[in-house]
C-alpha positions as CSV (number, residue, x, y, z in Angstrom):
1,X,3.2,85.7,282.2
2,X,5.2,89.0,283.2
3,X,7.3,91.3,280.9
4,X,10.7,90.4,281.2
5,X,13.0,92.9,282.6
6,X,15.7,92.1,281.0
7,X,16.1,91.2,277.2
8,X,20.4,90.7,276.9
9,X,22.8,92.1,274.8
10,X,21.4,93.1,271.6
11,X,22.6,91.5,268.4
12,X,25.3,93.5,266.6
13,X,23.4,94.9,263.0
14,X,25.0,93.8,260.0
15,X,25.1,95.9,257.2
16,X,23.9,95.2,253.9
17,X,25.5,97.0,251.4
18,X,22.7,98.5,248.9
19,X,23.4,97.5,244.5
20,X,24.9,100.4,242.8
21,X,22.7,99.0,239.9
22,X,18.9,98.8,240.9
23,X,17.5,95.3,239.5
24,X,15.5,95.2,237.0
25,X,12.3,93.2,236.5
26,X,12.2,91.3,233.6
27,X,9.0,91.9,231.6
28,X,6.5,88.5,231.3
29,X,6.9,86.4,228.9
30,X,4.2,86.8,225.9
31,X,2.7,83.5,224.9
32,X,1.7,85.1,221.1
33,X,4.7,84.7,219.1
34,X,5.1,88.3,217.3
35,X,2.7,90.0,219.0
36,X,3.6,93.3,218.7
37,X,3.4,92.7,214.7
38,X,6.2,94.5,214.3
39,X,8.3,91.2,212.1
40,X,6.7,90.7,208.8
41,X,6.5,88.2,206.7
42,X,8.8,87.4,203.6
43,X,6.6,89.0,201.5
44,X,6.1,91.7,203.8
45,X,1.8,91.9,203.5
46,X,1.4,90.0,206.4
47,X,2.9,90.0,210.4
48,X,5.1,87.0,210.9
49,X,2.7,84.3,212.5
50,X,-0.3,86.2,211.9
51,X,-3.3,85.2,209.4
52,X,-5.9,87.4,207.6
53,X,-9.3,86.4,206.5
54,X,-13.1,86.0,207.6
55,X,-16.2,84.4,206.3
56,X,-19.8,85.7,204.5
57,X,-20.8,87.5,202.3
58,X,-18.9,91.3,202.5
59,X,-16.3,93.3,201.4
60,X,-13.1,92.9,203.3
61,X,-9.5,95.0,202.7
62,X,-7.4,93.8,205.1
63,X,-3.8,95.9,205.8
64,X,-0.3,95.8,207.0
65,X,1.3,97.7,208.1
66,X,-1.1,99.8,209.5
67,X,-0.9,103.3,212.3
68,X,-0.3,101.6,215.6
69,X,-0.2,102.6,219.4
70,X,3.0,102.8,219.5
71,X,4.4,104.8,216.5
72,X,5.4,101.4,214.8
73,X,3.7,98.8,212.9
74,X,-0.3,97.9,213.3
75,X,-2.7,96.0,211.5
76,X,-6.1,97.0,210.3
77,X,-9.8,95.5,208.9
78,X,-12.1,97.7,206.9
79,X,-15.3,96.0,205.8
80,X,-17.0,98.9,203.1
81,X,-19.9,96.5,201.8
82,X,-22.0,94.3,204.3
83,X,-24.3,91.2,204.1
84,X,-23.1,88.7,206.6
85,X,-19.7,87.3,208.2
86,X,-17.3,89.2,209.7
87,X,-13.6,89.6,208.7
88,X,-10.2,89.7,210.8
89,X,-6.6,89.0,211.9
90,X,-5.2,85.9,214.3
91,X,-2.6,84.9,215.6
92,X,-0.9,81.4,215.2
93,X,-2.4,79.2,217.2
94,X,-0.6,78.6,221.5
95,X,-0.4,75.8,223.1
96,X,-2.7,76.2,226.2
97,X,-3.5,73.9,229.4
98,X,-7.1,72.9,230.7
99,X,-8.9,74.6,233.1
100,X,-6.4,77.3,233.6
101,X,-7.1,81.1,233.5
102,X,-4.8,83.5,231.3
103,X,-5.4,86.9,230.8
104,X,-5.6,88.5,227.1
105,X,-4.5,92.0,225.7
106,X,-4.7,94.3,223.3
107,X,-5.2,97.8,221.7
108,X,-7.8,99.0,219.3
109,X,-9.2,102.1,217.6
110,X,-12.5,101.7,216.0
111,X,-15.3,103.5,214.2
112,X,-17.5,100.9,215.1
113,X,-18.1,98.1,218.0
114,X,-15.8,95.1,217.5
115,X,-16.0,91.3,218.8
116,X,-13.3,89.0,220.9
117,X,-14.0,85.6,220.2
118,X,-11.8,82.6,221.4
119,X,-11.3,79.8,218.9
120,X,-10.6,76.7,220.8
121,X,-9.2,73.7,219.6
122,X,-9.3,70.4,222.1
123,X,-7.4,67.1,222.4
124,X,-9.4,65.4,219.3
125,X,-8.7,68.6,217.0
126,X,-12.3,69.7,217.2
127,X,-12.9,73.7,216.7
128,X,-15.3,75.8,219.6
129,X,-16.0,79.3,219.9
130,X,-16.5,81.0,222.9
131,X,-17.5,84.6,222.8
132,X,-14.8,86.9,225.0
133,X,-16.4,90.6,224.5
134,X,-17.6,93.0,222.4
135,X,-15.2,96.5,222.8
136,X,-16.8,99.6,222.0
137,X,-16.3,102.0,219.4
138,X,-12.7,104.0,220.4
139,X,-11.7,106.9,218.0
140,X,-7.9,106.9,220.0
141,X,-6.1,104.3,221.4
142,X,-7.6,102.0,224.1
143,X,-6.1,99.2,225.8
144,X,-8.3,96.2,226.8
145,X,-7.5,93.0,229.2
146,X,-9.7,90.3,229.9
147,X,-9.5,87.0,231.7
148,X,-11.0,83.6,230.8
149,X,-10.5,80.3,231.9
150,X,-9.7,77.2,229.7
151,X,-12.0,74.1,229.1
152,X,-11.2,70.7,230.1
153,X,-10.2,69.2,227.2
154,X,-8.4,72.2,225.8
155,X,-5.0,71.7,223.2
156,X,-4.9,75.2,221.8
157,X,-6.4,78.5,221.2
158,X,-6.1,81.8,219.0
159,X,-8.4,85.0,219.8
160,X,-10.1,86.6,216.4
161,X,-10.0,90.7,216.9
162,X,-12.8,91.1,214.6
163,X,-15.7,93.8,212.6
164,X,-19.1,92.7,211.5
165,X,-20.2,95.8,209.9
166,X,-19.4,98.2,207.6
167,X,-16.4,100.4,209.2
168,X,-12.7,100.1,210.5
169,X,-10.9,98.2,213.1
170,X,-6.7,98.8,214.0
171,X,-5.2,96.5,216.6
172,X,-1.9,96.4,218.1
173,X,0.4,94.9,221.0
174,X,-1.1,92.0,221.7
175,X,-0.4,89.9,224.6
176,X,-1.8,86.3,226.4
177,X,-0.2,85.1,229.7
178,X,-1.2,82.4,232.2
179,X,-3.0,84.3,235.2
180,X,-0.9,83.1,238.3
181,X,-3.5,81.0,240.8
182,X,-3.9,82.5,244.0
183,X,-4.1,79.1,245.8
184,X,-2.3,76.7,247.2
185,X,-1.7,73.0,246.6
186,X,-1.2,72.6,250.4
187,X,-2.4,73.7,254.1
188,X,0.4,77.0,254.9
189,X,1.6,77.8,258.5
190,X,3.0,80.9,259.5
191,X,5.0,81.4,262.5
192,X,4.1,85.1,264.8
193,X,5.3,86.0,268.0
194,X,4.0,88.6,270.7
195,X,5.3,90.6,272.4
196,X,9.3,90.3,272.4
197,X,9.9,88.3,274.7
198,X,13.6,87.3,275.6
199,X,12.6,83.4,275.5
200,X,11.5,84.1,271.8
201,X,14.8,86.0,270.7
202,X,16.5,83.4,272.6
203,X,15.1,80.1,271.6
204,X,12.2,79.9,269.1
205,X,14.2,82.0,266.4
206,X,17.1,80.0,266.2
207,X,15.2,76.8,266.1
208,X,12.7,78.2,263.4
209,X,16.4,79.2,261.6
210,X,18.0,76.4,261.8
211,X,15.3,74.4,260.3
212,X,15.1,77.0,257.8
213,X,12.1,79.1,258.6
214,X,11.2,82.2,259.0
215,X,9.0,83.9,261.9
216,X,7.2,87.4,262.3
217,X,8.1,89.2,265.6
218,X,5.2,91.6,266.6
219,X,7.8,93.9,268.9
């Protein structure tokens, strides 16, 4: 099929005007109430929403508020005598869905290597553990992620921060979203055109508008 020589009158631009305001994005949503322990409790020894405690045999101080990443309000775990257990903070438990992958935050400093474990608790109220990661020792501030996806039978989860040794442990900022899925529920079409051709600008775009779609033109 030949080039056309002629392509008509070309369609009159329409300005847009540009915000005087730039939009902003508004930050996601964190699923851990208080997560940033900067609301305390009534009592003020613990973060609103937040638990302290730990199991074994060993000698736990647990603190709040503590230095944080931020200039604000941390928490911390010292263990000073050892034997077994470990000892931590968690937050209140979040209402999670099954077989859906989130993605979990926080910041640390350490003088020792810590654990991330996920306590699970499915449909019938029954308690698992899964084992998340095991962060190395950080003398400043560090920032982790991770992702994990959710078992079947899933109802809710907290993730334990926690020391199984003698030393410190100070966390911060914590943060669990839902990871967005990357794929669709259904087959996707996408409409692209070579090479400008008049029959296109004439024809195919205002049907494909007109039923409300939207084409690529490779010019």
């Amino acid at each position: 099929v030949p080039y056309p020589t002629s392509y008509g009158p070309s369609p009159t631009p329409v300005a847009t005007p540009s915000p005087s305001v730039q939009p902003t994005l508004s930050p996601e949503p964190n699923m851990i109430l208080n997560g940033s322990v900067e609301s305390a409790s009534t009592d003020g020894l613990n973060p609103l929403n937040w638990s302290r405690g730990g199991w074994g045999t060993n000698i736990a101080n647990l603190s709040y508020p503590a230095e944080s990443a931020d200039g604000n309000k941390g928490i911390k775990v010292e263990l000073t005598g050892y034997t077994d257990g470990d000892a931590k903070w968690w937050f209140d438990e979040v209402s999670v869905l099954p077989n859906t992958t989130y993605s979990f935050t926080d910041s640390y400093k350490s003088n020792i290597t810590s654990d991330l474990t996920i306590q699970y608790r499915n449909t019938s109220n029954v308690l698992s553990y899964v084992w998340l990661a095991t962060p190395n020792v950080s003398p400043e501030w560090t920032t982790v992620t991770y992702t994990f996806t959710t078992p079947s039978d899933v109802s809710s989860l907290t993730i334990f921060h926690s020391i199984a040794a003698v030393g410190w442990l100070v966390t911060d900022n914590y943060k669990l979203n839902e990871v967005a899925s990357n794929k669709f529920n259904q087959g996707m079409l996408s409409f692209n055109f070579d090479d400008g051709y008049l029959s296109v600008y004439q024809n195919a775009i205002p049907m494909l508008n007109n039923a409300g779609m939207k084409s690529t033109q490779y010019i």
